[in-house]
C-alpha positions in Angstrom: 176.7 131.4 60.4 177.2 133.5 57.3 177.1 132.7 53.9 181.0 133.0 53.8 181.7 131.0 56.1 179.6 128.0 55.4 181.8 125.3 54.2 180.4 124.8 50.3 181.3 121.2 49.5 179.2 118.2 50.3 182.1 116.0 50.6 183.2 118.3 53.7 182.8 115.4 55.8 184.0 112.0 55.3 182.0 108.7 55.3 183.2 108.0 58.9 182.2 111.6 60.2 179.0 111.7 58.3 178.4 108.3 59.7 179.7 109.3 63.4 177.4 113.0 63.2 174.3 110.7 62.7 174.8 108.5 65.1 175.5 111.5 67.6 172.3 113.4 65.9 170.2 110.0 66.4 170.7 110.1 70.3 173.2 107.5 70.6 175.9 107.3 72.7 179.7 107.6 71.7 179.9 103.7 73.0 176.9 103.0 71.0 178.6 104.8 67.7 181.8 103.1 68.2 180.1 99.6 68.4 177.7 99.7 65.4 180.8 101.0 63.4 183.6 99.1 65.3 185.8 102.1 66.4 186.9 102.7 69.2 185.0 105.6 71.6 188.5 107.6 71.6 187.8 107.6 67.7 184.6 108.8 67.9 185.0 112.0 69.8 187.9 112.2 67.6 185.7 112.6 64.6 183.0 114.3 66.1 186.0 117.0 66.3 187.0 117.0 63.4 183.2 117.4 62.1 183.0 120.4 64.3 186.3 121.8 62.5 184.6 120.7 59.3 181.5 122.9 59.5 183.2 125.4 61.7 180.5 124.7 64.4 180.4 125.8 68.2 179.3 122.6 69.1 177.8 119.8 68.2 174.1 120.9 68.2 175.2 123.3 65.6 177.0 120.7 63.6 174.4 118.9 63.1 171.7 122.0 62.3 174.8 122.5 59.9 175.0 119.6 58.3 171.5 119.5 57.9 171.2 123.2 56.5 174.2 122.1 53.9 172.4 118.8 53.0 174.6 116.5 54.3 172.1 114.7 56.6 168.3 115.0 56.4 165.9 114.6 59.3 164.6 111.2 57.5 168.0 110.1 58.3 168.0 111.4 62.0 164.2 110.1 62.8 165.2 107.0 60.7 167.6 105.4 63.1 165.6 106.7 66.0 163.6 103.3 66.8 167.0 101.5 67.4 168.4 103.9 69.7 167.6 102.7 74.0 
């Protein structure tokens, strides 16, 4: 992804998808997301949409190489969750 086309503000994502993405980039499983921030799993792939819309990403791989090339999530936060995920 270009330059251009790189959303440039870091409030591109809300709370809830910034929140949603790194439970999704931590391993975890839509049910898993949804519990730990008591949505419902419908809601969760809901907002792991609109993430992808957000940073214009193919997939959600890519979203979260995204968000992690724009700053919005770092791997600390990734690796930092990773004990409670299994």
């Amino acid at each position: 992804m270009s330059r251009k086309q790189r959303p440039r503000d870091k409030d591109v994502l809300s709370p809830l998808q910034s929140a949603v993405l790194l439970g999704h980039a931590r391993g975890e499983q839509p049910s898993q997301i949804a519990d730990h921030l008591q949505i419902g799993v419908r809601d969760v792939r809901l907002h792991l949409r609109a993430v992808l819309v957000a940073l214009k990403a193919a997939n959600t791989t890519h979203a979260v190489g995204v968000a992690c090339a724009l700053g919005l999530l770092s791997s600390s936060d990734i690796l930092e969750g990773e004990r409670h995920v299994r």
